[in-house]
C-alpha positions in Angstrom: 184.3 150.6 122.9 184.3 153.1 120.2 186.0 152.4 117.0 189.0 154.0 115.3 190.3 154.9 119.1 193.1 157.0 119.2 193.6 155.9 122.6 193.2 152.0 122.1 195.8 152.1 120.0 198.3 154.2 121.4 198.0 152.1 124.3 198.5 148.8 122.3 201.3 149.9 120.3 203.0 151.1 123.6 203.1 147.1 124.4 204.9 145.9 121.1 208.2 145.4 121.4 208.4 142.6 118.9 211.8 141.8 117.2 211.8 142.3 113.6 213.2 139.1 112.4 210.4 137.8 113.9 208.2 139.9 112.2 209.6 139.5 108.8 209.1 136.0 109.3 205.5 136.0 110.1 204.6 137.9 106.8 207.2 136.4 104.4 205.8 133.0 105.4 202.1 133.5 106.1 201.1 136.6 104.1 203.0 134.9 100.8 199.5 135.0 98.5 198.3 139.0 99.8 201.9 140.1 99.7 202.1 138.6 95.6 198.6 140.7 95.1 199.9 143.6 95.7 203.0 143.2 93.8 200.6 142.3 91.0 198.7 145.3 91.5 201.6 148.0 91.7 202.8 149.1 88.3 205.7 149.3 87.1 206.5 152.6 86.1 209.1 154.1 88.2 207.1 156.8 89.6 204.5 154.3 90.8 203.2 155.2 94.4 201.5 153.1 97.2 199.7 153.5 100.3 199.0 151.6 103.3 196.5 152.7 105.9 196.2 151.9 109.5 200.0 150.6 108.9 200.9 149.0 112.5 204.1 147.6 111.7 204.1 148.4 108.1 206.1 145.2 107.7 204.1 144.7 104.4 205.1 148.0 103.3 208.9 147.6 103.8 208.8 144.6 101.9 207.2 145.8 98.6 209.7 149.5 99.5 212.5 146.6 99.1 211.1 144.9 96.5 210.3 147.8 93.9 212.5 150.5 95.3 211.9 153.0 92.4 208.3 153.3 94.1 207.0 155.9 96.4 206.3 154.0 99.2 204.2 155.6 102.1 202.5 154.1 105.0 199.7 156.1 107.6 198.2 155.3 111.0 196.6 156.5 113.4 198.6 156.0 116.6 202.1 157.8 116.7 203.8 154.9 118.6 202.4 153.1 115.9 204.4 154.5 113.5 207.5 154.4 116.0 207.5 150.4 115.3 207.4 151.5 111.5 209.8 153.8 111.1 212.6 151.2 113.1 211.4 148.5 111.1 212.1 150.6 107.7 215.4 151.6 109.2 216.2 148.3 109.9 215.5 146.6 107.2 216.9 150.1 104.7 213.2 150.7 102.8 212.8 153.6 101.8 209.5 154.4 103.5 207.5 157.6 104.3 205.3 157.4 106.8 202.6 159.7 108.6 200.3 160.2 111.3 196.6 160.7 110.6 193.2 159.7 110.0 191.9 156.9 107.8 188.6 159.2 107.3 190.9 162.1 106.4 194.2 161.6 104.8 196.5 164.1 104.6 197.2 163.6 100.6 195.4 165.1 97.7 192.7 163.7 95.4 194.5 161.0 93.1 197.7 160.7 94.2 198.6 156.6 94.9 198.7 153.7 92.1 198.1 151.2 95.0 196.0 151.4 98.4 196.0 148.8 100.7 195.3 148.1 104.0 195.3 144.7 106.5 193.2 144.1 109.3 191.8 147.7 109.6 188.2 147.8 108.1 187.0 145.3 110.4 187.4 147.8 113.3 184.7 150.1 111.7 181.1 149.9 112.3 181.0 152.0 109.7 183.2 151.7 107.1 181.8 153.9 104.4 184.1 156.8 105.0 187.2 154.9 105.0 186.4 153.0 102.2 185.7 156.9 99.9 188.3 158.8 101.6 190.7 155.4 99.9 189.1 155.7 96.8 189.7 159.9 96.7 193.4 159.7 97.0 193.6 156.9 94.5 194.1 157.6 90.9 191.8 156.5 88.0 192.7 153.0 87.2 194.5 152.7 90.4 194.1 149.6 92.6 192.6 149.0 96.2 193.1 146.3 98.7 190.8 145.4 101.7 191.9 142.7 103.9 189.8 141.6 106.6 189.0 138.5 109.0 187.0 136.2 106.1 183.7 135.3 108.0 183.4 131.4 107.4 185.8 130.0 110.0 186.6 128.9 113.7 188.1 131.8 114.3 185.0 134.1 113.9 183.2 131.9 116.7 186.4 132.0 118.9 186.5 136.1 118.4 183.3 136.6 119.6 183.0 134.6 122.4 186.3 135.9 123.4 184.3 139.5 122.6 181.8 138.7 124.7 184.2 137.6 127.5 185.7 141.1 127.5 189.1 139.3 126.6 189.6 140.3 122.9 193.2 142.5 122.8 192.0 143.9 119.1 188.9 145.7 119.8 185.7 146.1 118.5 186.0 143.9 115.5 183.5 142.6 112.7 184.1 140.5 109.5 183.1 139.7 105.9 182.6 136.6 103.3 184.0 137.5 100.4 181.0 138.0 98.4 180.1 140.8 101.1 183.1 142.5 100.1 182.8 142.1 96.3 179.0 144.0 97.0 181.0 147.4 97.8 182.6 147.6 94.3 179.9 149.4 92.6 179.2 151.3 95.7 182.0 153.2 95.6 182.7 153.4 91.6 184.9 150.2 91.8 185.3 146.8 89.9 186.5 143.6 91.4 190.2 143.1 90.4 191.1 139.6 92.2 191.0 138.1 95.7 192.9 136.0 97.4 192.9 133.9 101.2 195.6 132.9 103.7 196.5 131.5 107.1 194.1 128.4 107.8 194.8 128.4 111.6 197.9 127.6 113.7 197.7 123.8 113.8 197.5 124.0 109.6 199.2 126.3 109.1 202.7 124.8 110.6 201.7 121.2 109.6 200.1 121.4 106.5 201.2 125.0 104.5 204.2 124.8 105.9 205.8 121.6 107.8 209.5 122.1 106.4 209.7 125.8 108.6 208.4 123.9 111.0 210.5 121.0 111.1 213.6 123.7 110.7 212.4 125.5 113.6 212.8 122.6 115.4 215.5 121.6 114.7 217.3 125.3 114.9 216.3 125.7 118.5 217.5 121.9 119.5 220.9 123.3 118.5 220.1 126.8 120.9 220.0 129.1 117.8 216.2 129.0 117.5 215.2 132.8 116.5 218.6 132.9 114.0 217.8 129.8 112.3 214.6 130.2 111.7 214.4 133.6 110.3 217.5 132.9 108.1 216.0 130.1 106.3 215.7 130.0 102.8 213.4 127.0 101.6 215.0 124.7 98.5 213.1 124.2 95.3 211.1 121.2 96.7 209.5 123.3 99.6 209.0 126.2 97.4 206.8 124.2 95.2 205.1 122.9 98.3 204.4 126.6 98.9 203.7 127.7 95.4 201.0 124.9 95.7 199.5 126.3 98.3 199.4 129.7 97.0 197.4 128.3 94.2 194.8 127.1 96.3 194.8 130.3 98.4 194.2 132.2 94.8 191.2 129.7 94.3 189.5 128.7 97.2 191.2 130.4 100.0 188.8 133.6 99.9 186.2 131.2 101.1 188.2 128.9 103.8 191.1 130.5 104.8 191.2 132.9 108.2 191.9 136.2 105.8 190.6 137.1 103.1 191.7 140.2 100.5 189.7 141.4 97.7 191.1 143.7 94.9 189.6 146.6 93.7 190.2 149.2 90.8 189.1 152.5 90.3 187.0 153.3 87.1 189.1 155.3 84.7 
């Protein structure tokens, strides 16, 4: 299958028809330690602008649009159904989100434009990622930050993708991945320096007992008394569980890059 497939895509994205509470609780609980990078990573001057690339959902985009809503938040894919799902989920949530069709090798903005480029599980779906990678680094400004998040190549998961690959039933496509020192070799390939990485999601059995047993035990417990999907996604952890999960992110700053199932490395731009 070729790579960056206008067609794959359309056709997935014609399938999702997930809810967005569902979604919101998926990346709010999972993608806690990427979504602090890029907070991290986003300035704070009120004309600060960000871009994510190969958006999907653009779920992470909504929530930093929320989050910092003085910032020029935009979000690009490929696939216009794609951006569908994006556009409800910025309604729905009221970001203020601009988003647009068009190629990651070609972006439709000019040289220097964002403070912040990011993208999540996109690179891995290029044999080649070289173009990507300096078409991201042309519309970011000097000093400006970029994110690549990609499957982190030490885990079950990468044997259980490829034999899955090999058995023609992988729904993702054509899909590669990286260690982290892989990934810290591209900074001085494309004028970059390594600004920070960080890890998450250890697998689903981990994950739910381990990272975070008190969702799981109110998930439970919410759909016992028939309001599952409510309860859970309206759940606010107390200061106990939030320092479970503050814990957690720690060791996702530390050691996460080199255990967990994702990994994200920072990068800035030479002034």
């Amino acid at each position: 299958m070729k790579t960056n497939n206008r067609q794959f895509y359309e056709a997935f994205w014609a399938r999702f028809d997930g809810p967005l509470a569902k979604q919101l609780a998926i990346h709010r609980n999972s993608r806690r330690p990427l979504l602090k990078l890029l907070a991290r990573l986003l300035p704070d001057a009120r004309a600060a602008r960000t871009l994510e690339v190969g958006c999907g959902t653009a779920i992470d985009s909504c929530l930093l649009a929320m989050e910092r809503p003085a910032a020029g938040v935009y979000a690009c894919d490929l696939s216009e159904k794609a951006l569908r799902v994006a556009r409800g989920n910025a309604d729905g949530l009221g970001a203020a989100l601009r988003v647009f069709a068009g190629d990651l090798t070609s972006l439709p903005f000019p040289d220097g434009a964002f403070d912040l480029v990011f993208s999540q599980g996109v690179l891995e779906h290029f044999r080649d990622p070289a173009p990507a990678m300096r078409e991201q680094v042309r519309v970011l400004r000097p000093g400006g930050a970029i994110v690549v998040d990609v499957p982190q190549k030490f885990n079950v998961y990468t044997l259980r993708k490829h034999q899955a690959m090999r058995e023609g039933n992988w729904p993702w496509g054509w899909e590669t991945e990286y260690s982290e020192a892989e990934l810290r070799r591209w900074a001085p390939r494309y004028g970059l320096k390594v600004a920070g990485a960080v890890g998450y999601q250890h697998g689903k059995f981990m994950d739910r007992l381990l990272v975070h047993p008190h969702r799981t035990l109110h998930k439970l417990l919410a759909r016992d008394n028939g309001n599952g999907a409510a309860g859970a996604n309206g759940y606010r952890p107390g200061l106990l569980a939030r320092g479970w999960e503050a814990m957690w992110d720690g060791f996702d700053a530390r050691l996460g890059p080199y255990l967990a199932t994702n990994v994200a490395v920072a990068f800035r731009k030479s002034s």
